[in-house]
N, C-alpha and C positions, 0 to 999 in steps of 0.2 A: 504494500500500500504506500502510497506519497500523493503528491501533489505534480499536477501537467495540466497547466493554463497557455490557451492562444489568445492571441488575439489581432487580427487580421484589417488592415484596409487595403488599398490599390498600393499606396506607396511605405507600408511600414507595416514591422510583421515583433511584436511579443511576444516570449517562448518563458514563462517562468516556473522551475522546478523547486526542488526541497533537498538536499543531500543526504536525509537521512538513509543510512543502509543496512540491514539487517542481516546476519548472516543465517542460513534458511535451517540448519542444522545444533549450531548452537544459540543463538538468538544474537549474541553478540552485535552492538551498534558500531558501526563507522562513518566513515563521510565517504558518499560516494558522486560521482561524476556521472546525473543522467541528464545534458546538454552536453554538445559537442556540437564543432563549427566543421563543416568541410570550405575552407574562406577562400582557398582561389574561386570555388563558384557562388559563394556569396549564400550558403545553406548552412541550414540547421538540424539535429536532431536529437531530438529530445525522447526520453520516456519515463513510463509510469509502470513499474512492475518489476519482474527479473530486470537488473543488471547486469549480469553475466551474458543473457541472451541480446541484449542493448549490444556491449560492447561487443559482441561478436556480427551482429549487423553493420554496427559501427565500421569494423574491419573490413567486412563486404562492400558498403558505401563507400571509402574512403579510397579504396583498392579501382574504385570502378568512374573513380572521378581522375585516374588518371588518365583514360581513355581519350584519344583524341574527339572523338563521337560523341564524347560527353554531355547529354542534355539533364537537367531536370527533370523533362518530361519522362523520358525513356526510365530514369533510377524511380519515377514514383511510381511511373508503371509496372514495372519489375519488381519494388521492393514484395507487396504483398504476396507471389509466388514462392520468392526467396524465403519469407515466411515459414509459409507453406512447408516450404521444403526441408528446410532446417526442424521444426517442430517437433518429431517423431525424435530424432535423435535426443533433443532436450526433455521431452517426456521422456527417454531410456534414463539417462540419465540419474532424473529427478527419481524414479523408481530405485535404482542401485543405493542413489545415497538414499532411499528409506522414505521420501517426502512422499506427503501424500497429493495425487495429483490433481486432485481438486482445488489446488489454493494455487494451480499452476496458473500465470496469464501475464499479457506483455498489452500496455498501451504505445505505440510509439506516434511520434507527428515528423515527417518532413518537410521543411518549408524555406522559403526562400525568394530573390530574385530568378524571376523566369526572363530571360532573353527574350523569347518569342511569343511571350502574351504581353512584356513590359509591365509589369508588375507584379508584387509579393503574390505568391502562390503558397498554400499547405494543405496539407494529408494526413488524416488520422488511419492508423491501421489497429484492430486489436485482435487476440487471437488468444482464447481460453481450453480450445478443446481440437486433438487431430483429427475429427469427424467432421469438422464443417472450416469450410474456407478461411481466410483472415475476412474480417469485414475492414472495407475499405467505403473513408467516409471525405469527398471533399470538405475544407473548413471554407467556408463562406465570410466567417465575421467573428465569431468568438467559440472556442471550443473550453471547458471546463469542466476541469475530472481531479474531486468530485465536484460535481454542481450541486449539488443539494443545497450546501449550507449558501450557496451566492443568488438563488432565488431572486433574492428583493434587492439584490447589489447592481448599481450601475456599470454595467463593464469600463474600463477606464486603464488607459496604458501609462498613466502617472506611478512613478518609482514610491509614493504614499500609500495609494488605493491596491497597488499590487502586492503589496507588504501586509495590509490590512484584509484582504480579500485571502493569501495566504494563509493569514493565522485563524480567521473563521474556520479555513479548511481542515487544518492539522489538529487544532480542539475538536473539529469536528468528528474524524479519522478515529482519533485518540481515542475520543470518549467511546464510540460505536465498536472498536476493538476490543478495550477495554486494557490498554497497556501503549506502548510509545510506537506508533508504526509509523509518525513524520511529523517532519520536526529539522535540526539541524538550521544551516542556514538558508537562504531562496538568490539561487540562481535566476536571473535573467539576461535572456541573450534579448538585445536590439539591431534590427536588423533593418537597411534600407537601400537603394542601391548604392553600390559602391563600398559599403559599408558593412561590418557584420561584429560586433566586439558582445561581451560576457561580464556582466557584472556581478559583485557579490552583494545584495542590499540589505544583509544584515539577518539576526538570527531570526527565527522565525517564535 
């Protein structure tokens, strides 16, 4: 569980996470890194769920942005396949070390400047079960997970309201789990063209 807020116009793209990280075995907290920049092409990616399986997409994105052919288009198109395809092994996996696969699942978002639309572009994918596809979800305008507790919140890409809108989340997270599932500090990547940088806005 953590925190993966979007928030999207033509010319500016919001990516803000939580570092908290759990280890699935011993419970053990750390700080973990779910935003990552691919910045020669001006992208993002973010997630909410495993990080192990994050950075191993990561790998895959990162590897595939060195391609001369490289579009945006073509990696969003792709990613949810790759998904796909990887899943089964990380369910084997989760089974050896003992986890039960029910609490298995990955939210990710890629987004960024698009060359050929000229504007910020994002993709929600998520994927809980090897029986059914990744669901792939264009973001239009605001994506937020969880959303429950931002209901009656105004969406808003101020470094105030995203810090505030965070900590709704994580009290929210907390209390529903009933023990620390996020928390740490909040990550936001600001993104616009030309431009792509990572900030830390403090604890959460």
């Amino acid at each position: 569980m953590s925190i993966l807020n979007v928030l999207l116009t033509r010319d500016h793209l919001v990516v803000a996470v939580d570092t908290l990280a759990e280890d699935a075995r011993t419970g053990a907290h750390s700080a973990g890194a779910k935003l990552l920049l691919i910045p020669q092409h001006n992208l993002a990616l973010a997630t909410r769920g495993s990080t192990q399986f994050f950075l191993r997409i990561y790998e895959l994105a990162l590897q595939a942005s060195f391609r001369a052919d490289f579009t945006m288009e073509q990696l969003s198109a792709e990613l949810g396949l790759v998904v796909d395809q990887l899943w089964p092994n990380y369910e084997k996996a989760a089974a050896e070390a003992g986890l039960p696969l029910e609490q298995l699942g990955t939210e990710l978002v890629l987004g960024g400047w698009s060359p050929k639309n000229g504007r910020m572009m994002a993709t929600a994918y998520a994927k809980s079960d090897s029986q059914r596809p990744t669901r792939v979800q264009p973001i239009g305008g605001q994506l937020a997970s969880p959303g429950e507790p931002l209901q009656a919140v105004t969406p808003s890409m101020a470094q105030a309201e995203l810090m505030a809108h965070a900590r709704l989340q994580s009290g929210y997270l907390n209390e529903r789990m009933g023990r620390k599932v996020a928390g740490g500090q909040l990550l936001a990547g600001f993104l616009q063209k030309g431009q792509a940088v990572v900030k830390d806005l403090g604890p959460i």
